[in-house]
C-alpha positions in Angstrom: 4.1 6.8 52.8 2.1 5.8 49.9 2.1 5.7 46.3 1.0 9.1 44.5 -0.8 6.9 41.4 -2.0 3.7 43.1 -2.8 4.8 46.4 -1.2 1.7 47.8 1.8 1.5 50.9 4.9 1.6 49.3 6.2 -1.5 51.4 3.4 -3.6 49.4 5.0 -4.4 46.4 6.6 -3.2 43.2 5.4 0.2 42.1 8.1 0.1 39.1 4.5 0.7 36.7 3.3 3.1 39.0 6.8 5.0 38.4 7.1 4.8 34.6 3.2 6.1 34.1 3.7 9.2 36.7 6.2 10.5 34.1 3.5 11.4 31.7 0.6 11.5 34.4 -0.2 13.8 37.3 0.0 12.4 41.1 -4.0 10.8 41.9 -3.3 10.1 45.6 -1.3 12.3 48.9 1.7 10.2 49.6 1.0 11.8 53.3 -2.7 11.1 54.0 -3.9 8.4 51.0 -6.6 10.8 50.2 -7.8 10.9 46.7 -6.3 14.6 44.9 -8.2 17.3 43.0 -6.1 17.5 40.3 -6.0 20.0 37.1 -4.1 19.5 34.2 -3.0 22.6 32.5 -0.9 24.0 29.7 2.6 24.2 31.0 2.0 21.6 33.6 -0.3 20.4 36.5 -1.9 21.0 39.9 -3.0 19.0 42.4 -4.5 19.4 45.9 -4.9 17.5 49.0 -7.7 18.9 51.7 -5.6 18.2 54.3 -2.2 18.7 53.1 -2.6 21.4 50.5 -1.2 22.1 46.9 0.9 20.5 44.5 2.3 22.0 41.5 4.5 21.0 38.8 
């Protein structure tokens, strides 16, 4: 698994920034695959997609 802002393995560190900034931000990374997300920010929330593991929506 890996870190949906910093793209980093979880088991490498403290990711307590990376926590408090995804509250106001939209995921960057697939926590599945480490791939790099296209991501649209909208109105009333957010998309983002992964080319190998699909969409995201919030």
């Amino acid at each position: 698994m890996f870190c949906d802002r910093c793209g980093e393995p979880f088991t490498g560190g403290s990711h307590a920034a990376c926590s408090a900034a995804r509250e106001l931000e939209p995921p960057r990374y697939c926590t599945h695959c480490r791939r790099r997300m296209k991501v649209q920010v909208l109105p009333g929330g957010w998309s983002a997609q992964c080319v190998e593991h699909g969409v995201l929506t919030r």
